[in-house]
C-alpha positions in Angstrom: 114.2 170.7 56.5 116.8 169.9 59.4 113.9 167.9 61.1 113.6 165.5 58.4 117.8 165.8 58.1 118.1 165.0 62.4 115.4 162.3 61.3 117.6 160.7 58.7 120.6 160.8 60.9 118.9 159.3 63.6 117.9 156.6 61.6 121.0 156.6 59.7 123.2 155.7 63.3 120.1 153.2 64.4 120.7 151.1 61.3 124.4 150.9 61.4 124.5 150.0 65.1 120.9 147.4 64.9 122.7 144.7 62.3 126.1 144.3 64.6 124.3 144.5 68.4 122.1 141.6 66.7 125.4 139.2 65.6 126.9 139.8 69.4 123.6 139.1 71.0 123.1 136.1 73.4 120.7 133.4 71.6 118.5 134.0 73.3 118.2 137.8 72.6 117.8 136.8 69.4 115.3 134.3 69.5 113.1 137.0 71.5 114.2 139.1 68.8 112.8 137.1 65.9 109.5 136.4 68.3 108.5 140.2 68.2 109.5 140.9 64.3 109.3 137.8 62.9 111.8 135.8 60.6 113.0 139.1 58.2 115.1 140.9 61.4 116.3 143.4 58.9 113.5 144.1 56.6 114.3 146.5 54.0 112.4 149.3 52.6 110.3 151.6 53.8 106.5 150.1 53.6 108.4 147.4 55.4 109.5 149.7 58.1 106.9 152.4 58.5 106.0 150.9 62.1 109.7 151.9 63.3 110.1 154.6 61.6 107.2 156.3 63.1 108.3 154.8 66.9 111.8 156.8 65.8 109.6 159.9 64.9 107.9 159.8 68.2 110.7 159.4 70.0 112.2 162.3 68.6 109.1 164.7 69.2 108.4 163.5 72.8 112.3 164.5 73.3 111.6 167.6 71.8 114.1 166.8 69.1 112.0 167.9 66.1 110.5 171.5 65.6 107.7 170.5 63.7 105.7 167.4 62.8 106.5 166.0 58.9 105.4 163.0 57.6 107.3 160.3 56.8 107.4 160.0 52.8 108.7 163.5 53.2 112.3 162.4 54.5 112.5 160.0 51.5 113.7 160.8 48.3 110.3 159.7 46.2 111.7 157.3 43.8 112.5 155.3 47.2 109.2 155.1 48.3 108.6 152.1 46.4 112.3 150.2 46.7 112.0 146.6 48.3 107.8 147.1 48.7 106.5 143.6 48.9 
């Protein structure tokens, strides 16, 4: 349980920090930006943001910051799951 609890933190302080570093960005940051994810910068959800999510969880094992492997869904309250899914 604290794996999935550092996990939400993690991505807890990533999303704060993502939205404000985007509006101070040169332009061109941006437009590089909006090259690599496309026009919905800050997709919401999580089938929207599985991709990051599991580069977060990687990043977190290969730093030896998790104990164990979980999956994803398991950080997620269930009824969440679904929330935004396009």
């Amino acid at each position: 349980m604290a794996n999935v609890f550092a996990c939400s933190v993690a991505v807890g302080l990533l999303l704060a920090a993502l939205p404000a570093a985007a509006q101070t960005a040169p332009t061109s940051s941006r437009q590089q930006e909006r090259a690599l994810r496309g026009d919905d910068l800050w997709s919401y959800g999580f089938h929207n943001n599985r991709r990051d999510l599991e580069t977060l969880k990687r990043h977190l094992h290969e730093q030896n910051l998790l104990q164990q492997d979980f999956a994803l869904e398991e950080a997620f309250v269930p009824s969440t799951l679904e929330t935004f899914r396009q």
